[in-house]
N, CA and C atoms as an extended XYZ file, in Angstrom:
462
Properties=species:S:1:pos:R:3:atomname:S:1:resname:S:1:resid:I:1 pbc="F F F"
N        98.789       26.245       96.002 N   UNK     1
C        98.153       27.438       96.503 CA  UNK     1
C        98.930       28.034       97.669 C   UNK     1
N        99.425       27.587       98.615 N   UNK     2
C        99.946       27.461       99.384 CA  UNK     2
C       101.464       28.318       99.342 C   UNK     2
N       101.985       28.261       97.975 N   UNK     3
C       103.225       28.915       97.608 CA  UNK     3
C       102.825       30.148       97.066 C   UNK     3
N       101.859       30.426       96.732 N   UNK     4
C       100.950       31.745       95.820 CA  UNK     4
C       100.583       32.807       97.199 C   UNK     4
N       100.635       32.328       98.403 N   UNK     5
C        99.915       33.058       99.122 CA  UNK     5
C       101.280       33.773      100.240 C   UNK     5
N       102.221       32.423      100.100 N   UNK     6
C       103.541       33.169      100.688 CA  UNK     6
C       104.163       34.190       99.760 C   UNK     6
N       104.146       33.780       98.125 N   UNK     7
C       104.626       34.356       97.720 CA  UNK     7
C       104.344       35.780       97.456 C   UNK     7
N       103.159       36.180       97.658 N   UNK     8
C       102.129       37.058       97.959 CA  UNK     8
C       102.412       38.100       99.198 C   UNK     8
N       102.485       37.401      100.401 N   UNK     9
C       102.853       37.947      101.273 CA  UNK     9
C       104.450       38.173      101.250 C   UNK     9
N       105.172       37.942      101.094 N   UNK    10
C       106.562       38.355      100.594 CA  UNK    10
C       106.546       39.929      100.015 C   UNK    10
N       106.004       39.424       98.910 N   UNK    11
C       105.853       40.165       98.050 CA  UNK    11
C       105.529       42.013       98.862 C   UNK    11
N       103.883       42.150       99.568 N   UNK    12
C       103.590       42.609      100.164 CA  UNK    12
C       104.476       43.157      101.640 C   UNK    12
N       105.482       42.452      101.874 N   UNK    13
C       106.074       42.783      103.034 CA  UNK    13
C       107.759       43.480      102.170 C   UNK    13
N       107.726       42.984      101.154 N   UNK    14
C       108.942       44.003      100.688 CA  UNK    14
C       108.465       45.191      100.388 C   UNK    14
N       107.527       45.425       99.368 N   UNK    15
C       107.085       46.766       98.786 CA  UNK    15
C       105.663       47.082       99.981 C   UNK    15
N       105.745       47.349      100.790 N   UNK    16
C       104.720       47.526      101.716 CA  UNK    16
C       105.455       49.264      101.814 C   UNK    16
N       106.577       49.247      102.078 N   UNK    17
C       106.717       50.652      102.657 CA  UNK    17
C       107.003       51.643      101.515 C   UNK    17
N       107.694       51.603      100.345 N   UNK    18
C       108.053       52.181       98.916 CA  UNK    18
C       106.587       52.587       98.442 C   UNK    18
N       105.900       51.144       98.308 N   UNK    19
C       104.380       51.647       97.829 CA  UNK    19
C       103.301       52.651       98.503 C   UNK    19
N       103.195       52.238      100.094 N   UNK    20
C       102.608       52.710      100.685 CA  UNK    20
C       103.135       54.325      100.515 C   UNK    20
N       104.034       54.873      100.547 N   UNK    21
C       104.420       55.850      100.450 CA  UNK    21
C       104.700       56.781       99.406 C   UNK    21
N       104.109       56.243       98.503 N   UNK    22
C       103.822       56.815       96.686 CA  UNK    22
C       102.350       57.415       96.604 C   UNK    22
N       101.542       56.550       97.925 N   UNK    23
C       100.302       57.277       97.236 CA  UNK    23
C        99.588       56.461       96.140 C   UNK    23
N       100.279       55.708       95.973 N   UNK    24
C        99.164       54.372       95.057 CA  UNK    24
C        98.068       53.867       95.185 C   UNK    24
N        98.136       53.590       96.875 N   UNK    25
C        97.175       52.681       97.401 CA  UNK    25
C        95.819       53.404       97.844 C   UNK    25
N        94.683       52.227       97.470 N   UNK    26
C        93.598       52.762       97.757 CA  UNK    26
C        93.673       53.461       99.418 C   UNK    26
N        92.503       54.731       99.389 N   UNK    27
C        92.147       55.909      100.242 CA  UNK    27
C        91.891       54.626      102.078 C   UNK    27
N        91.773       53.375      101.706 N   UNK    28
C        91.220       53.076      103.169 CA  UNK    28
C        92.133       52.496      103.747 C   UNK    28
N        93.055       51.943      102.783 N   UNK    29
C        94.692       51.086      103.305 CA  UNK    29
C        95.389       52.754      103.989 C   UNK    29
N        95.252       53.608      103.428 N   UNK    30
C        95.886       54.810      103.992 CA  UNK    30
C        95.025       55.193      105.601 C   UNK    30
N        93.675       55.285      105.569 N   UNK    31
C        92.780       55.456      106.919 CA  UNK    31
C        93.571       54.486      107.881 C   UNK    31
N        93.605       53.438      107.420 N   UNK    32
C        94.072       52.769      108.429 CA  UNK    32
C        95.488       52.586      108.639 C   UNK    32
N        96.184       53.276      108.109 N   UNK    33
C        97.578       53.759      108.973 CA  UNK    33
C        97.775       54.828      109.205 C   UNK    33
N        97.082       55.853      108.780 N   UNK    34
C        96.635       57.108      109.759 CA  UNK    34
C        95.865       56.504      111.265 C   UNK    34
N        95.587       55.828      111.197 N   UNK    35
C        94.786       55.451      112.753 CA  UNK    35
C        95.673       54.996      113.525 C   UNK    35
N        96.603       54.024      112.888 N   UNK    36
C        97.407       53.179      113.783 CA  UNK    36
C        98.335       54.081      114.046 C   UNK    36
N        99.120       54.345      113.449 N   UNK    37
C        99.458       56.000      113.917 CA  UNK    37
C        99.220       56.672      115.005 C   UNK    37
N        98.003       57.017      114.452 N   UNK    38
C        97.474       57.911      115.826 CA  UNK    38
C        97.591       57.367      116.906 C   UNK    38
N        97.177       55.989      116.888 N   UNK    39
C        96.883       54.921      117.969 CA  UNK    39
C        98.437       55.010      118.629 C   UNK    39
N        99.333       55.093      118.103 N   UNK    40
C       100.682       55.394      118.359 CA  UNK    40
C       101.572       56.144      118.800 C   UNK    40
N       100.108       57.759      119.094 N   UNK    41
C       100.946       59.039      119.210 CA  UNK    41
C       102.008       58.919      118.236 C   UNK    41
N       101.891       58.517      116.536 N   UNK    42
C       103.053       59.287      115.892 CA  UNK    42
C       102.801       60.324      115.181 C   UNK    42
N       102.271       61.505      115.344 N   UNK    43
C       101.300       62.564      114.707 CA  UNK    43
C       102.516       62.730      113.310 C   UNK    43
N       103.363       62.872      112.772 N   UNK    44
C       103.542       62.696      111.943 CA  UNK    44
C       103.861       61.866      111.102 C   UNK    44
N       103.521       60.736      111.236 N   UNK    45
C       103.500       59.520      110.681 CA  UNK    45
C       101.615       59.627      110.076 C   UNK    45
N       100.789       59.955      111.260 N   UNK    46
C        99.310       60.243      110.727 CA  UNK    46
C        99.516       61.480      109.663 C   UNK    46
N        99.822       62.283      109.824 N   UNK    47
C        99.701       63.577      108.922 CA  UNK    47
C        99.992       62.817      107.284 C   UNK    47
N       101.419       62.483      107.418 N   UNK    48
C       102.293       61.825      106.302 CA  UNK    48
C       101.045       60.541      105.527 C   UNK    48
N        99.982       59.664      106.429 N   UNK    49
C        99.014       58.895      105.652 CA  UNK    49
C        97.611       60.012      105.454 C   UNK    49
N        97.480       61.012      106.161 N   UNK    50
C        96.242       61.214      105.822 CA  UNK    50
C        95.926       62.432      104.804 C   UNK    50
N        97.226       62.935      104.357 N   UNK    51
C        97.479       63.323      103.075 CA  UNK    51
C        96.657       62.253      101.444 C   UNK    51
N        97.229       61.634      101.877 N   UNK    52
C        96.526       60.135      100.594 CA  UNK    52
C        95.167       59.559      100.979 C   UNK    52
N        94.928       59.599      102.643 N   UNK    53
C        93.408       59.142      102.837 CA  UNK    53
C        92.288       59.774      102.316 C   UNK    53
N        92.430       61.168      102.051 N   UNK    54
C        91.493       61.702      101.907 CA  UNK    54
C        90.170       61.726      102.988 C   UNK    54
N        90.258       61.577      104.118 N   UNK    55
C        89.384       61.528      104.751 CA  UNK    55
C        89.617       62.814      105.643 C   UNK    55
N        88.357       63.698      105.323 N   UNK    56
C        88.339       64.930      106.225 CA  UNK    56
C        87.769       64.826      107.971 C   UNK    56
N        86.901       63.878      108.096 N   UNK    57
C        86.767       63.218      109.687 CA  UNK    57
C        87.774       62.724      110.104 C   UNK    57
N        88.871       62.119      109.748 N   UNK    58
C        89.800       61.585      110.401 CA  UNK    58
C        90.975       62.890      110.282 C   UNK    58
N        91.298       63.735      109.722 N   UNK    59
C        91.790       64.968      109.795 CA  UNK    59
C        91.388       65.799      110.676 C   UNK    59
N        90.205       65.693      110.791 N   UNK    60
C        89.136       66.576      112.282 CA  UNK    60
C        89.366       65.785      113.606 C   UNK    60
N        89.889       64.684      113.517 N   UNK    61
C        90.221       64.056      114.609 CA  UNK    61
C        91.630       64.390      115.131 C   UNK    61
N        92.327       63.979      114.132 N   UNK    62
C        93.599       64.326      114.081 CA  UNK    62
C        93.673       66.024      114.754 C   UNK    62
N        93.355       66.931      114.199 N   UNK    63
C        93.556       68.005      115.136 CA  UNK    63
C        92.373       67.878      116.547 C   UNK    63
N        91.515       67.916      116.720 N   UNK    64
C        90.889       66.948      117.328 CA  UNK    64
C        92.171       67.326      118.666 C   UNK    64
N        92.844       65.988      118.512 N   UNK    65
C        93.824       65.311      119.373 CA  UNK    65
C        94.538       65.946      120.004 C   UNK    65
N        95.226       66.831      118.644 N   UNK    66
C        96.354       67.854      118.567 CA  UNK    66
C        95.912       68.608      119.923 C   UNK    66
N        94.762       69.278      119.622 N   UNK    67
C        94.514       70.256      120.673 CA  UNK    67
C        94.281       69.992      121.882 C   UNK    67
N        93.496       68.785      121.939 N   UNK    68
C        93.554       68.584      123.640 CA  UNK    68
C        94.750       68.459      124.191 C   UNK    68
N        96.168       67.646      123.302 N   UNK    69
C        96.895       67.429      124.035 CA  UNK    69
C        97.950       68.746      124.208 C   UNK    69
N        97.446       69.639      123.579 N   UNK    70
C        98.458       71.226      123.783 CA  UNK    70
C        97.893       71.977      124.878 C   UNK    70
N        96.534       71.391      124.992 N   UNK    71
C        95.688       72.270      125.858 CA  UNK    71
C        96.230       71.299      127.289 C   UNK    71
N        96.805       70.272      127.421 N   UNK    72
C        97.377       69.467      128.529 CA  UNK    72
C        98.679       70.238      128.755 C   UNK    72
N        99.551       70.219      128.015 N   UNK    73
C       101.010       70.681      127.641 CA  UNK    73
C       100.712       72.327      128.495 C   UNK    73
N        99.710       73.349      127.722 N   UNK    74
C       100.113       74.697      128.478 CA  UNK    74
C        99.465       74.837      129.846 C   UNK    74
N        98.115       73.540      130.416 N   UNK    75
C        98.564       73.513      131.961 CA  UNK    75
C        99.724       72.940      132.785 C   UNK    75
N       100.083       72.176      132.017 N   UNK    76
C       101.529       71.889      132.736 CA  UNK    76
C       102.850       72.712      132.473 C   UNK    76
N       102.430       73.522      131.107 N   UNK    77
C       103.812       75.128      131.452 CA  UNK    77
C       103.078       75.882      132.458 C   UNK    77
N       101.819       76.328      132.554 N   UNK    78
C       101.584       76.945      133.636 CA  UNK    78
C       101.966       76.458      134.912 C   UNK    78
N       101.527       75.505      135.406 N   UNK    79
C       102.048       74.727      136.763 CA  UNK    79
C       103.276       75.132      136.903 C   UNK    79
N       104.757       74.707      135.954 N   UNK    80
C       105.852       74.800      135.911 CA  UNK    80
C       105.819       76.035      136.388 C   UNK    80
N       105.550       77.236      135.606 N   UNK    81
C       105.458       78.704      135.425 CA  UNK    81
C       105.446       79.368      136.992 C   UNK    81
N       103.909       78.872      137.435 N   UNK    82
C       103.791       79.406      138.183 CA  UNK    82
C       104.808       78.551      139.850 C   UNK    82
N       105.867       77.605      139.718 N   UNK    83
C       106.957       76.789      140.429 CA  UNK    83
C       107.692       77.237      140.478 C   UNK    83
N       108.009       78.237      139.277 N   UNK    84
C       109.289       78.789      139.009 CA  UNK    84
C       109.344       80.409      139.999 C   UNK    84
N       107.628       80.477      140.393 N   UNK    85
C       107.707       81.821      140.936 CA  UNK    85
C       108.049       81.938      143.037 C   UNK    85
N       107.859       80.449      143.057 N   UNK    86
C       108.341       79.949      144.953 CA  UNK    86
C       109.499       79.781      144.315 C   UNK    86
N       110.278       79.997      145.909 N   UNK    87
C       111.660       79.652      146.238 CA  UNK    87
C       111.855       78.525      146.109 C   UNK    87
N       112.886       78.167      145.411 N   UNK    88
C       113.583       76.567      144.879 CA  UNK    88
C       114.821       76.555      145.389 C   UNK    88
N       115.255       75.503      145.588 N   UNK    89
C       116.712       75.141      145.561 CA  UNK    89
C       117.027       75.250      144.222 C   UNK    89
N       118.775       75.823      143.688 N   UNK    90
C       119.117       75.738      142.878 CA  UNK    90
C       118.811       74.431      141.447 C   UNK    90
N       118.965       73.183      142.449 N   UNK    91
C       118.967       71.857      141.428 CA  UNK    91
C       117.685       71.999      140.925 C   UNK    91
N       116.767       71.996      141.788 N   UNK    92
C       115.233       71.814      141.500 CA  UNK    92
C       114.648       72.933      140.430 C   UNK    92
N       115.030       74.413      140.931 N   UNK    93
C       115.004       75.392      139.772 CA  UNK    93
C       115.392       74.876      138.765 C   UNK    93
N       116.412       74.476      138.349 N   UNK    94
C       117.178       74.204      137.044 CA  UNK    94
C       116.054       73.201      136.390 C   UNK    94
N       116.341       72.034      137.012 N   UNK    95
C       115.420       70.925      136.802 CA  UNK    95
C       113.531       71.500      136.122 C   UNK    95
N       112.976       72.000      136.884 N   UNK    96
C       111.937       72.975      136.883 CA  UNK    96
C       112.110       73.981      135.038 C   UNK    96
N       113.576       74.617      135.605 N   UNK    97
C       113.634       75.358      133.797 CA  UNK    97
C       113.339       74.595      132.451 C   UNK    97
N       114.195       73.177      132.855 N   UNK    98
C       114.613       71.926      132.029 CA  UNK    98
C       112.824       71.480      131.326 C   UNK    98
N       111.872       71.748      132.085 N   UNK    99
C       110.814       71.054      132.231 CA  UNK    99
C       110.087       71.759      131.046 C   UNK    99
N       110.582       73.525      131.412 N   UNK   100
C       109.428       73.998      131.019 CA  UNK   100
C       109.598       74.488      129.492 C   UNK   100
N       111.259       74.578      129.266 N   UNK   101
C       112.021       74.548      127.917 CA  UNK   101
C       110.860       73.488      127.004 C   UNK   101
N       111.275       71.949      127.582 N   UNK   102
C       110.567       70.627      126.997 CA  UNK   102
C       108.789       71.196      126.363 C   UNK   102
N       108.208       71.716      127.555 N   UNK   103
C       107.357       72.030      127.441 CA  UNK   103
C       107.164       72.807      126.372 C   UNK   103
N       107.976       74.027      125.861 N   UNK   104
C       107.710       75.207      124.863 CA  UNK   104
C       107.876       74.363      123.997 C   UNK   104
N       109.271       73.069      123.318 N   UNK   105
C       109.374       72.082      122.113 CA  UNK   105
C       108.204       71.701      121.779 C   UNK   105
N       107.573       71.119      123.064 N   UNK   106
C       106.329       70.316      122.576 CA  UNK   106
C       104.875       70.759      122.293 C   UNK   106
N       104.689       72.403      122.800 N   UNK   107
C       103.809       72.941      121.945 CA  UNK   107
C       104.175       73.114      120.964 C   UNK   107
N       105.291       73.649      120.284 N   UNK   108
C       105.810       74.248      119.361 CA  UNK   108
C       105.229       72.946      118.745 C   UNK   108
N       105.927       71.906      118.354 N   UNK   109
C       105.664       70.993      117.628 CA  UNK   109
C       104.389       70.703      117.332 C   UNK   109
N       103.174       70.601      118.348 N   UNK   110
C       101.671       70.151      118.049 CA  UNK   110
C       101.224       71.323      117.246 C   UNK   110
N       101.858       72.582      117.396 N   UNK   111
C       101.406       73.892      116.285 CA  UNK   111
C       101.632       73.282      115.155 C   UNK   111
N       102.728       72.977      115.189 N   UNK   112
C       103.108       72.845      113.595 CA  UNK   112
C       102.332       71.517      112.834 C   UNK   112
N       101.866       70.790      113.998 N   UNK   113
C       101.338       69.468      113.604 CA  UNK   113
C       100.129       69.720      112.994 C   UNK   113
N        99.369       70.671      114.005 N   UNK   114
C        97.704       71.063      113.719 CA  UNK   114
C        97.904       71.922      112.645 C   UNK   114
N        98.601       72.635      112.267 N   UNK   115
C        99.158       73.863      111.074 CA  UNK   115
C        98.931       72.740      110.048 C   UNK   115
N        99.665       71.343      110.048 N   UNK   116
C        99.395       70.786      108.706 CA  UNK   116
C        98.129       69.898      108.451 C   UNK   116
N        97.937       69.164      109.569 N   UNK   117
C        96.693       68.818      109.461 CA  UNK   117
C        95.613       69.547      109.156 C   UNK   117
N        95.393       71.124      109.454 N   UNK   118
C        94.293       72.225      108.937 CA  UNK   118
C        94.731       71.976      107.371 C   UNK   118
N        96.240       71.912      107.135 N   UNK   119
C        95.870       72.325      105.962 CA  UNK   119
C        95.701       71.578      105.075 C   UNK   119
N        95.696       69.877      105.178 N   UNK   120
C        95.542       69.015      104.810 CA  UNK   120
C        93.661       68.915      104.642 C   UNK   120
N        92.993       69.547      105.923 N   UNK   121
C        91.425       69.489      105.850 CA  UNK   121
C        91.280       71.072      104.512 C   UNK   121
N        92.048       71.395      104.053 N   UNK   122
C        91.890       72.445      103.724 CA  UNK   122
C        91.758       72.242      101.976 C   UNK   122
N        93.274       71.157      101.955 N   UNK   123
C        93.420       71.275      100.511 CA  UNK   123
C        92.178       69.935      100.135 C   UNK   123
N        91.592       69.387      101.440 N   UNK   124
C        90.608       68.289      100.797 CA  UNK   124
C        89.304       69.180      100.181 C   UNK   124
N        88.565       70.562      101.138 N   UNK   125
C        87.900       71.054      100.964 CA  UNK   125
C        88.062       71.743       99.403 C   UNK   125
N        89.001       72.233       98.914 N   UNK   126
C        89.620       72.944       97.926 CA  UNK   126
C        89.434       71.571       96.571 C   UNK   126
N        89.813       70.250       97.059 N   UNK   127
C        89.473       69.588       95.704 CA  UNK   127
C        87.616       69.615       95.759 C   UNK   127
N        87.183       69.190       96.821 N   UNK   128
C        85.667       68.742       96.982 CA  UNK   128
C        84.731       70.147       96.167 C   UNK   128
N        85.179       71.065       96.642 N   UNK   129
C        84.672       72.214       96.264 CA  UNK   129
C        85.129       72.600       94.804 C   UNK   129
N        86.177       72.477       94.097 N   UNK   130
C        86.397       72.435       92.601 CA  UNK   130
C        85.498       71.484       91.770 C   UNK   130
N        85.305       70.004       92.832 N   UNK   131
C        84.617       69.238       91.845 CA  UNK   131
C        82.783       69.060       92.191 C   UNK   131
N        82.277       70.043       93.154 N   UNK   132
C        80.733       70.176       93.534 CA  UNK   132
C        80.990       71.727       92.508 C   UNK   132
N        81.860       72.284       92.223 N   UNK   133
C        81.661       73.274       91.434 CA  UNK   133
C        81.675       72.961       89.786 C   UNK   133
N        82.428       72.369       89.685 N   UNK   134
C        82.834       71.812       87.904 CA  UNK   134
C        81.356       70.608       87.487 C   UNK   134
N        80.428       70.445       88.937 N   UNK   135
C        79.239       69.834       88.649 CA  UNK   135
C        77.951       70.505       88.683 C   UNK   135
N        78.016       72.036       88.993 N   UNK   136
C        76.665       72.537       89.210 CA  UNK   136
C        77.334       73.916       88.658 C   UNK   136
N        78.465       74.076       88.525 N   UNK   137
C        78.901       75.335       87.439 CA  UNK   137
C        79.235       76.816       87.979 C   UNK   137
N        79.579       76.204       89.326 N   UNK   138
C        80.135       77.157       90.331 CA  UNK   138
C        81.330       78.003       89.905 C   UNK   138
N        81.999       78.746       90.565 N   UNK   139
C        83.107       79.803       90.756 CA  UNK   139
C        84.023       78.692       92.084 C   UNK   139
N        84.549       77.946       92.308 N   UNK   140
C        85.283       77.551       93.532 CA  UNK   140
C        85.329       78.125       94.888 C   UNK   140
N        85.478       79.847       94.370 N   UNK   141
C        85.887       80.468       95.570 CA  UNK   141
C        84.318       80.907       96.140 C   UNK   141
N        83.393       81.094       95.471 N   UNK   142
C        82.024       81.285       96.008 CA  UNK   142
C        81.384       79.584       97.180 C   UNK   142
N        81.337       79.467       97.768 N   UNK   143
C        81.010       78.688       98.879 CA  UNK   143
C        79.915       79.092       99.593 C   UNK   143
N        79.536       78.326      100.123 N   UNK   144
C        78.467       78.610      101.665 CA  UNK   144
C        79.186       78.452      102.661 C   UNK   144
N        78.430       78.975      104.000 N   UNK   145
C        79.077       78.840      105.603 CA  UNK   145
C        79.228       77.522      105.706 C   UNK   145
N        77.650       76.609      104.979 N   UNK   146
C        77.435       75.563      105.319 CA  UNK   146
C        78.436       74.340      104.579 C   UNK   146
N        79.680       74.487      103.720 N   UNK   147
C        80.924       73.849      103.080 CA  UNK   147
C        81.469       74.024      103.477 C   UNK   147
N        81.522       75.158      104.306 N   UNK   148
C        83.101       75.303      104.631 CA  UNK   148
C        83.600       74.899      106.501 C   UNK   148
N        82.992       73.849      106.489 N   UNK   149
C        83.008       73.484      108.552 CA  UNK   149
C        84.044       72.997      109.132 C   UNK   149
N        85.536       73.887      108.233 N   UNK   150
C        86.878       73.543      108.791 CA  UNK   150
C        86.246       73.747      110.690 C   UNK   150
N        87.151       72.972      111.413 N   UNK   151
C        87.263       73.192      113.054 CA  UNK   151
C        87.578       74.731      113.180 C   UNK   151
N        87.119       75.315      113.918 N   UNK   152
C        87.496       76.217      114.270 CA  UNK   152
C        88.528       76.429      115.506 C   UNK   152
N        89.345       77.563      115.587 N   UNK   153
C        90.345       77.790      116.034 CA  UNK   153
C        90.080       77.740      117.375 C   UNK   153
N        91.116       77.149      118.827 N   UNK   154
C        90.426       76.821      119.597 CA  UNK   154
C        90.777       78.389      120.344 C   UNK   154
């Protein structure tokens, strides 16, 4: 038994990343590397599992995240912003520019992050709603307010 369970885990530690990344694996092995992820600040490493999780709460989290931490990011371009408007020494100006450049990358990037994560809550809503429609004999695009509780824009 003993050789069945290494061999097992072997097994599992070679094709762990090929598989995981096909989309094979059941919806909760994916939740939970969307979390650890997150747990990781690797927002696209979460995006990349929660494509296959199917979980629209953990997508609402996921931007969720996104936004507080952009909403951190443009008080600290403001701060910068408004540093850049006192007299600096040359180094410190520069330094100060250096900051606030970083700063524009790293909104830029959480846009694009929350851009896919919406649309990841988007294309889940789009299957859920084809198949509450293909069961009660709906039109897809006809919905209620009350289906459609994407996050709203902050």
């Amino acid at each position: 038994m003993l050789g069945l369970g290494l061999l097992v885990r072997l097994g599992r530690g070679l094709l762990a990343g090929p598989v995981a990344d096909s989309g094979w694996l059941p919806g909760g092995y994916y939740r939970h590397l969307a979390l650890e992820a997150m747990e990781e600040d690797d927002y696209p490493g979460a995006l990349r599992y929660l494509k296959w999780a199917g979980d629209r709460l953990l997508a609402q989290m996921l931007v969720l995240r996104l936004r507080l931490l952009a909403a951190r990011h443009r008080e600290q371009r403001q701060t910068l912003t408004v540093l850049l408007t006192e007299p600096l020494p040359r180094e410190t100006g520069e330094k100060v520019e250096a900051l606030l450049a970083q700063e524009e990358r790293a909104l830029a990037l959480l846009a694009q992050y929350e851009a896919a994560a919406l649309e990841i809550i988007h294309h889940q809503d789009t299957k859920g709603t084809i198949k509450q429609s293909a069961a009660s004999g709906q039109q897809p695009g006809n919905r209620s307010k009350s289906q459609s509780g994407v996050l709203a824009d902050g």
